[in-house]
C-alpha positions in Angstrom: -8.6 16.4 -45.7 -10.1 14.2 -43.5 -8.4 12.3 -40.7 -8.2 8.8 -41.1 -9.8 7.1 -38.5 -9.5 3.3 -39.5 -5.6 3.7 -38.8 -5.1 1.2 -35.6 -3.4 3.1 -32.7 -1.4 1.8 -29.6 -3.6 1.8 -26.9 -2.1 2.1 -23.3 -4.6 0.8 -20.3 -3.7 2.6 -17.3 -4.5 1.2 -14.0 -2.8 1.8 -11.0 0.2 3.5 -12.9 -1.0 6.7 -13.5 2.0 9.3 -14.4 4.4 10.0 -17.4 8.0 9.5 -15.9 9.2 6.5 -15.5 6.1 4.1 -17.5 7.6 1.5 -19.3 4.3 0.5 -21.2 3.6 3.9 -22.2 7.4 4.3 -23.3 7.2 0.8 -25.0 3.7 2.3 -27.0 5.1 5.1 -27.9 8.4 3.8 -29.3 6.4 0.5 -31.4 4.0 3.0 -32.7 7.1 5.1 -34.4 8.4 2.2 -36.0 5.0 1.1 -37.4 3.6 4.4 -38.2 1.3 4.4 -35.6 -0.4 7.1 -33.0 -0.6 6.7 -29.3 -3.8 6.3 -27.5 -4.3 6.3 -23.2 -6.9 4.8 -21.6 -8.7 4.5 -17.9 -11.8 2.1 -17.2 -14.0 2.7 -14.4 -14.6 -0.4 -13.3 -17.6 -1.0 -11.1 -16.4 -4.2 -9.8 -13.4 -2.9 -8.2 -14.6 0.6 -6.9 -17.5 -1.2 -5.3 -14.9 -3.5 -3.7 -15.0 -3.6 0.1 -11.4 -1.7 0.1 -12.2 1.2 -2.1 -13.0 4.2 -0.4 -14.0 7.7 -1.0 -11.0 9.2 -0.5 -9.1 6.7 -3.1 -12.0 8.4 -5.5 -10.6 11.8 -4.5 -6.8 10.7 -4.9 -7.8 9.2 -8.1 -9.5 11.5 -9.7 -6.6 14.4 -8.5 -4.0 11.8 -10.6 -6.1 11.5 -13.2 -6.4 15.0 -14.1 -2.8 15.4 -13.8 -1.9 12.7 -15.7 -4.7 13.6 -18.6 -3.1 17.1 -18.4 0.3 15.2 -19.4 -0.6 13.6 -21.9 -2.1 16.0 -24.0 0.7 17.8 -23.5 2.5 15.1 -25.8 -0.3 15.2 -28.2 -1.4 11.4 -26.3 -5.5 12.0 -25.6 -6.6 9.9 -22.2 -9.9 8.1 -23.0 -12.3 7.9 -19.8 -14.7 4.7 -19.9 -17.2 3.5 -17.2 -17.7 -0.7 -17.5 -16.6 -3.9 -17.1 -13.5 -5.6 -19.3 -13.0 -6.7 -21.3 -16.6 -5.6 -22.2 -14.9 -1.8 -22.5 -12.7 -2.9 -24.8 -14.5 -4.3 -27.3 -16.8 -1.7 -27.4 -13.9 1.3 -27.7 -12.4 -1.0 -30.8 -15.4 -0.3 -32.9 -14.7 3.8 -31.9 -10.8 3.8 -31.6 -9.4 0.5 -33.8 -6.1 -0.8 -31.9 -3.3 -2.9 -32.9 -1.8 -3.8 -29.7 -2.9 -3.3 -26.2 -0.1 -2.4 -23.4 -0.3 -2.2 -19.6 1.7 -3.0 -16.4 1.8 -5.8 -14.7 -0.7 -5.4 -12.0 -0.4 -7.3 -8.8 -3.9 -6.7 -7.1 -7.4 -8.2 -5.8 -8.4 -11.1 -6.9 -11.4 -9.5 -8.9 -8.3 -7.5 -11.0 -6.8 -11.1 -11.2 -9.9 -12.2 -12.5 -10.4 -9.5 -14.6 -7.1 -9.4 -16.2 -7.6 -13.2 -17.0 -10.7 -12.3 -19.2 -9.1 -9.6 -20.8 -6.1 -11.8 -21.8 -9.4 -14.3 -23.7 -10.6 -12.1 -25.0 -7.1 -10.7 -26.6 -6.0 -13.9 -27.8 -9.5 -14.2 -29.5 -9.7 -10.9 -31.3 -6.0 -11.2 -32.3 -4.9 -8.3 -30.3 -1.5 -8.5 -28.7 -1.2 -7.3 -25.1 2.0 -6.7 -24.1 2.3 -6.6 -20.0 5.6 -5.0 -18.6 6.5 -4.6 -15.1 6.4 -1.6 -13.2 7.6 -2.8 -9.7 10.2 -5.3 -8.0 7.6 -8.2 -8.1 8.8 -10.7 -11.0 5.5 -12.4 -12.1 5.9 -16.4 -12.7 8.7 -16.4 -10.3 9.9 -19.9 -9.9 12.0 -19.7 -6.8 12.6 -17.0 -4.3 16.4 -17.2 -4.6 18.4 -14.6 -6.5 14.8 -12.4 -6.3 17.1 -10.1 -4.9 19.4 -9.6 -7.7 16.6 -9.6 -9.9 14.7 -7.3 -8.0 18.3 -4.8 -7.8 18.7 -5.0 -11.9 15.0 -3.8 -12.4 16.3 -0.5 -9.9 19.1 0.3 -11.1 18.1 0.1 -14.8 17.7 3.3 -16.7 14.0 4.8 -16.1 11.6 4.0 -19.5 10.9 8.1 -21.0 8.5 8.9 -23.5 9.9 11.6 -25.8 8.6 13.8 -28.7 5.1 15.6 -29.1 1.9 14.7 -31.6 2.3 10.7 -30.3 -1.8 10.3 -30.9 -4.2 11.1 -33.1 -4.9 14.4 -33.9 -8.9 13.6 -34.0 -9.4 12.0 -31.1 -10.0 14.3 -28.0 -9.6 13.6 -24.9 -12.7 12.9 -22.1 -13.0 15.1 -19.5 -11.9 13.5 -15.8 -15.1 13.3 -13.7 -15.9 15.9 -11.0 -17.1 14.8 -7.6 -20.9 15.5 -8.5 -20.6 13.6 -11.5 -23.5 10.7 -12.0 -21.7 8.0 -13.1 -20.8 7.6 -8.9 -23.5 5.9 -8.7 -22.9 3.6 -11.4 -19.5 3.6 -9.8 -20.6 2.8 -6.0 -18.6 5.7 -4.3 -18.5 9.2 -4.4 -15.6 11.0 -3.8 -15.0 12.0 -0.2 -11.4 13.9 1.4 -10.3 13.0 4.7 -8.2 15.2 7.0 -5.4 16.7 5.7 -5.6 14.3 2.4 -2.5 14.7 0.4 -3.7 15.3 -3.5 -3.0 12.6 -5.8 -0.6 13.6 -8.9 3.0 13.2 -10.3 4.0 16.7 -9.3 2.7 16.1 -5.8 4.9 12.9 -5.4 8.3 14.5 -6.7 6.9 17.1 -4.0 6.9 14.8 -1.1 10.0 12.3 -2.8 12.4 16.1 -2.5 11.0 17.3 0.9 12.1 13.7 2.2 15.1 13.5 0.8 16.0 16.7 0.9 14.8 17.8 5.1 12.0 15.5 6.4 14.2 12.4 6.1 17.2 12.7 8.6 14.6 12.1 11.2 13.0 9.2 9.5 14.6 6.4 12.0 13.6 7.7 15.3 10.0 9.2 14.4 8.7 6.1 12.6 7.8 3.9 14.9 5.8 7.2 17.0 2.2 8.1 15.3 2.3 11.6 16.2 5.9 11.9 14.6 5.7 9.5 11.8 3.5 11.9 10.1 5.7 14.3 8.7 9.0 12.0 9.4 7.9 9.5 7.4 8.3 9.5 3.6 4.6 9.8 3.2 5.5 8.2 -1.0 3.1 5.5 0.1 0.0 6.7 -1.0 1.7 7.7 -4.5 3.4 4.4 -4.8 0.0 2.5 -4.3 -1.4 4.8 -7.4 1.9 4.6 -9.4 2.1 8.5 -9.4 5.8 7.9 -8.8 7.6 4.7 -10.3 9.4 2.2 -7.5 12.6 2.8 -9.3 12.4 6.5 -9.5 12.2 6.1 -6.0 15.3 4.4 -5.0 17.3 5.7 -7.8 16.9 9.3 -6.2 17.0 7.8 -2.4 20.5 6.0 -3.6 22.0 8.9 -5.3 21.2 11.2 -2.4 23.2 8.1 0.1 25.8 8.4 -2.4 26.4 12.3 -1.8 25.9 11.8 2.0 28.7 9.1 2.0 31.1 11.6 -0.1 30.3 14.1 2.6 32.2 14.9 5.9 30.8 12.6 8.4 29.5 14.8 11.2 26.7 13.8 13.4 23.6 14.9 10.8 25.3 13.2 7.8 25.7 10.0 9.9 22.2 10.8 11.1 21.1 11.2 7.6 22.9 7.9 6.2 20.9 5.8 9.2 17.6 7.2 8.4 18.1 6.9 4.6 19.4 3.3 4.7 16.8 2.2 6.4 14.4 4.3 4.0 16.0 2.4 1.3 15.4 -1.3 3.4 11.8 -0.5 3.6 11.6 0.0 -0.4 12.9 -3.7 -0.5 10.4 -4.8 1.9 7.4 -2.8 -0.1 8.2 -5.6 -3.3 9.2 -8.7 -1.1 5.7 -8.3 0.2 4.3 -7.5 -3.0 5.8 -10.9 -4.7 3.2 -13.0 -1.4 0.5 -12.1 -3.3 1.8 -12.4 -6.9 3.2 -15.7 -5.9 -0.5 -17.4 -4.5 -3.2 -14.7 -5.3 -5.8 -16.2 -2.9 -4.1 -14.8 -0.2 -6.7 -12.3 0.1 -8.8 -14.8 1.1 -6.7 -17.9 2.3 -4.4 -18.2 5.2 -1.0 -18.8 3.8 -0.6 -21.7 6.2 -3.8 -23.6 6.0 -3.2 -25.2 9.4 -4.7 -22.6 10.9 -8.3 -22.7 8.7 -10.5 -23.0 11.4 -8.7 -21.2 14.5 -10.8 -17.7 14.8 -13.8 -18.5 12.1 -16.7 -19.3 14.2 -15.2 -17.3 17.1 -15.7 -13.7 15.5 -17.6 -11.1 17.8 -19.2 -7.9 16.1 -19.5 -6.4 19.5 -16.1 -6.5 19.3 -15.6 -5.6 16.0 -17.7 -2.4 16.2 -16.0 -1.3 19.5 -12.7 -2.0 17.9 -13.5 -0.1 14.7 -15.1 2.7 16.3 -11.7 3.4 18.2 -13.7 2.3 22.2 -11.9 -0.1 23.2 -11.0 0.9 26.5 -7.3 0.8 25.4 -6.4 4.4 24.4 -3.5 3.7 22.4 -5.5 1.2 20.4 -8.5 3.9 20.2 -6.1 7.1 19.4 -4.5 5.2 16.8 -7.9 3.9 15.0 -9.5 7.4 15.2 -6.9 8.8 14.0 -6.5 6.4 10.8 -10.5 6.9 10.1 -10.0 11.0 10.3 -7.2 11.3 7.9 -6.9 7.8 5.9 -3.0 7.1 7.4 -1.0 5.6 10.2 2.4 4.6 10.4 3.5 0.8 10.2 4.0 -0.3 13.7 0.9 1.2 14.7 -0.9 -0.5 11.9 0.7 -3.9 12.9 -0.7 -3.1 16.6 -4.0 -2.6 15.2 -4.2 -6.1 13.6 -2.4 -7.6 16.5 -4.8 -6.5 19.1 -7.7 -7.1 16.4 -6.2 -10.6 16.0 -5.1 -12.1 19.6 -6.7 -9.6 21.9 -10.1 -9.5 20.6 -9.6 -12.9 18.4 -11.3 -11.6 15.4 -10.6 -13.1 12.3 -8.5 -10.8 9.6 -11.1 -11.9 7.2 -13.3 -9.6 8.5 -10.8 -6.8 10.3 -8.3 -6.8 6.7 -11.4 -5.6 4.4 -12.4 -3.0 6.5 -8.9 -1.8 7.5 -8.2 -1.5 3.8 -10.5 1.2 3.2 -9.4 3.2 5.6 -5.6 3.4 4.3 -4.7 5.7 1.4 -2.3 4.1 0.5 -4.2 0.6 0.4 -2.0 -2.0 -1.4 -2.9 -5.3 -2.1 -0.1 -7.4 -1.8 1.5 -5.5 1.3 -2.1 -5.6 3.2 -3.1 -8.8 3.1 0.4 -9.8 3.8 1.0 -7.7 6.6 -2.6 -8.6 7.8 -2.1 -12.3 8.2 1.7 -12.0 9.4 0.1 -9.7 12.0 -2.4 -12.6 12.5 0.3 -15.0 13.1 -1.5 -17.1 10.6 1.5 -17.6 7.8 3.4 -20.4 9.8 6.7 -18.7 9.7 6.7 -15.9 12.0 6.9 -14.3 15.0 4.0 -14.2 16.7 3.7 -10.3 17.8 1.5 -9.6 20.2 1.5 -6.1 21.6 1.0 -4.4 24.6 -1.3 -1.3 23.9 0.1 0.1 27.2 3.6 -0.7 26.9 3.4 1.3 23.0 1.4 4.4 24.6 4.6 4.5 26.9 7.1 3.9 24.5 6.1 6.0 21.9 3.8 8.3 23.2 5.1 9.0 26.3 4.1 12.5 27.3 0.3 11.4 26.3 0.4 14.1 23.4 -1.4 12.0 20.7 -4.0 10.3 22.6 -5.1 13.5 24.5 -5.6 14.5 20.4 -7.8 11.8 19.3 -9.3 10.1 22.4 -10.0 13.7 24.0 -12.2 12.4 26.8 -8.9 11.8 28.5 -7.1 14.7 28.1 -7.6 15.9 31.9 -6.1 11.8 32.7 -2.5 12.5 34.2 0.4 11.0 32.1 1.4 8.6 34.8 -2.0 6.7 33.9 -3.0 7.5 30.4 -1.8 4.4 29.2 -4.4 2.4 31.5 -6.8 4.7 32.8 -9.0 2.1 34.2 -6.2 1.2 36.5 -7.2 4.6 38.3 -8.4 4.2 42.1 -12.0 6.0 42.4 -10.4 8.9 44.3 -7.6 9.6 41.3 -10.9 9.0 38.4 -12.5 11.8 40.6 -9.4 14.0 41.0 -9.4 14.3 37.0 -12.6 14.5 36.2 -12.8 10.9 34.0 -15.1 8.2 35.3 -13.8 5.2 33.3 -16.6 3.0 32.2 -19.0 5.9 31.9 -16.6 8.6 29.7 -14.5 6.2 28.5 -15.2 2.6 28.0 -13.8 -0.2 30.5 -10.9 -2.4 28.7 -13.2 -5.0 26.4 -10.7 -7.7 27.4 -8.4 -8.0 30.1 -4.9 -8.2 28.3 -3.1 -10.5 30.6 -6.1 -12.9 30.0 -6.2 -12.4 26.2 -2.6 -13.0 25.5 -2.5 -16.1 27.4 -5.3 -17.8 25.6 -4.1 -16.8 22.7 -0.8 -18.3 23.1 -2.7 -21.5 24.0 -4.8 -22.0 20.8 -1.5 -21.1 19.0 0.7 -23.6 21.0 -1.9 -26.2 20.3 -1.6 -26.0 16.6 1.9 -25.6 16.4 2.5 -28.8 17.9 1.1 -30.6 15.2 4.3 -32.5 13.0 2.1 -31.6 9.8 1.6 -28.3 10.8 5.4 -27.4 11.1 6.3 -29.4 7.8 3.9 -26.9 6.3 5.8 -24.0 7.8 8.9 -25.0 6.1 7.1 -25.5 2.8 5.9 -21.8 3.3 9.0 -20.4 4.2 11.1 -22.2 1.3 7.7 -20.5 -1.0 7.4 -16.9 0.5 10.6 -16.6 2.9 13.0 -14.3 1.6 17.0 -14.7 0.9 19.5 -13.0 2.8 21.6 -10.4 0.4 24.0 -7.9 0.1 23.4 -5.1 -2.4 25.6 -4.9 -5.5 26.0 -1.2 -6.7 29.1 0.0 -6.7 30.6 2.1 -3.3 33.1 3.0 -1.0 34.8 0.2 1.1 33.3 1.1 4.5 30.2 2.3 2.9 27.4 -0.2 4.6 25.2 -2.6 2.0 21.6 -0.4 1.3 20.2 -3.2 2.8 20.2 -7.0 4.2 16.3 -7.9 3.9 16.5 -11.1 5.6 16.0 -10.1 8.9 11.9 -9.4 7.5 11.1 -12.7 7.6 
């Protein structure tokens, strides 16, 4: 007999969701396709507007590719075939419904660029056109059409602690239909694409089995030391959760995230408490904090999606614009700024695609007020270089960093005073800014501070094998604080501020799960902003 292919399927377009466990729109598929008698169909579009965006990178090829093999490799396994397409959409779509005829299209929630904005805007025409329901389900803390940030909190808790979505049984799709292939790194279509693939040092490999992996080795031995080693590059690598990268690809769900990291504080708190399970608690709580802070971020760009291009306080249009430098620029990307901290901590992120989160916000910070460079230009390019690139935490982070939001604290760091406090035996920058490895510790952190005699001593001429400080940081700071004290003054400017913060501020809250008396809340996210 031969298969019926004019039965409509369930399709399921997967973006930046790509796993099994814990999908909600695949679950959802899976479960309205039983109950109408229909199969189960995956799909992932190569999209040549977004991998030729100026954030996508090689190694997101790489990782992508590695998830998508996995996650094809998954699927079949439950009878689902994953359909591979190259185009733009909805274009894609209506092409693959003259080959595979659905009844519904399903999806998560995606929170991105403002080309996926754009994108997911046509897509939703061109539904409503051809009578094709698409059914959008969230996949993240970030509540879309929020009205007001209060009780985002308790909202945000309820999506946690709710039971993760499964898809169950085998032989979901259609027997007929067999899946495509996942591209290799040679394949031709990169240059339809834009990119080719391209690993960075010690790349982790993209893949659900790769983020339960990382998820156990944190919260099972990596993570009592999370507290004191994040705030230090060289330590932060391996004390770090290292989930970022898998939660920016959705190889591992938000929720199946904190559901493990809270039942793992809930044995440490029915434990003896010695000094490692206290250890353990501290590191784990404030693990579980971050998680918060990952969505509250998130909901900025969900809440005004030009924010990848706008300030979020536009009282500051116009303060670094026609001021931007590429001399500058260049020396700051190319990690020669005559600040080694600053120069260990950009060569580092361009070698292996991470750095942790304080170093990343002295990055921008010394982009932004040292070097006054706009984060137009500095956010775009810093993008690509992170893994574990997301949207709505970048472009956040980048103008917060800027000091450009209205309703924070303007951070401007001292790239000496970081080399000493969290490098302070010189071990990472002798790593990445080698030229000064024979510099003695007392003066790594400002080598040009060096008389001649102490330059000749070591063998390091500064200004000939490593470059003089680009700007004098006393100098910097102060006229930054000027240009920003001179805005701030303005009445309309700080009426703005409070606009913003009433906006994009978050609420101060105490989580609800159930615990013991003295056990302490998971976390109080109002000390972020």
């Amino acid at each position: 007999m031969r298969p019926d292919r004019s039965t409509p399927v369930e399709l399921v377009w997967f973006k930046r969701d790509l796993r099994v466990r814990d999908h909600a729109a695949l679950a959802a598929a899976v479960e309205r396709g039983r109950e109408a008698g229909r199969k189960t169909v995956g799909l992932y579009v190569f999209e040549p507007e977004v991998c030729r965006a100026q954030e996508f990178d090689g190694q997101h090829l790489s990782y992508l590719l590695d998830a998508l093999g996995e996650l094809s490799e998954s699927l079949a396994k439950r009878g689902i075939p994953l359909l591979l397409r190259t185009g733009a959409m909805p274009e894609v779509l209506r092409e693959l419904r003259r080959e595979v005829p659905f009844a519904r299209l399903w999806s998560h929630e995606e929170t991105g660029l403002l080309a996926t904005f754009a994108r997911d805007l046509r897509v939703a025409e061109w539904a409503r056109g051809a009578s094709i329901a698409w059914t959008e389900l969230p996949q993240t803390g970030v509540v879309r059409r929020l009205r007001t940030r209060d009780g985002w909190a308790r909202l945000w808790s309820q999506r946690m602690e709710a039971p993760p979505a499964e898809v169950r049984g085998r032989g979901l799709g259609p027997a007929w239909l067999v899946p495509d292939p996942v591209p290799q790194a040679d394949d031709p279509r990169c240059e339809v694409w834009g990119v080719r693939p391209a690993l960075r040092v010690d790349q982790s490999r993209g893949g659900e089995r790769a983020a339960r992996k990382v998820l156990s080795s944190f919260l099972d031995k990596r993570g009592s030391g999370y507290t004191p080693a994040m705030s230090s590059p060289g330590p932060a690598r391996t004390g770090c959760s290292r989930l970022s990268e898998h939660l920016a690809f959705g190889t591992v769900s938000m929720r199946s995230v904190w559901q493990a990291t809270s039942e793992r504080l809930s044995e440490l708190y029915a434990a003896e408490p010695d000094a490692d399970t206290k250890r353990w608690r501290r590191s784990l709580n404030a693990f579980a904090q971050r998680l918060h802070w990952h969505c509250h971020f998130m909901q900025k760009l969900e809440d005004k999606p030009d924010l990848e291009e706008r300030n979020l306080h536009p009282g500051y249009d116009g303060l670094r614009e026609a001021e931007f430098q590429d001399q500058r620029f260049e020396a700051w990307k190319a990690g020669l700024t005559g600040y080694p901290m600053v120069d260990a901590c950009m060569r580092s992120l361009v070698a292996t695609g991470w750095l942790n989160f304080r170093m990343r916000a002295m990055l921008m910070s010394f982009a932004s007020y040292h070097l006054w460079l706009h984060w137009r230009g500095t956010a775009p390019w810093l993008g690509a270089q992170f893994l574990d690139f997301e949207p709505g935490i970048h472009y956040a982070q980048a103008q917060m960093q800027s000091g450009v939001t209205g309703i924070n604290t303007l951070r401007m760091y001292s790239p000496a005073k970081q080399a000493v406090d969290h490098d302070p035996e010189g071990s990472f920058i002798r790593h990445w800014v080698p030229e000064l490895r024979a510099v003695p510790t007392l003066h790594l952190a400002e080598p040009h501070l060096m008389t001649r005699a102490e330059q000749v001593a070591c063998g390091v001429q500064v200004g000939c094998d490593y470059p003089l400080p680009i700007v004098d940081h006393k100098e910097a700071i102060a006229h930054a604080r000027a240009r920003f004290a001179a805005v701030r003054r303005d009445p309309q400017v700080r009426a703005e501020a409070q606009r913003v913060l009433r906006k994009h501020g978050s609420r101060k809250r105490t989580h609800s799960r159930a615990r013991k008396k003295d056990e302490p809340s998971l976390f109080d996210d109002g000390a972020q902003t």
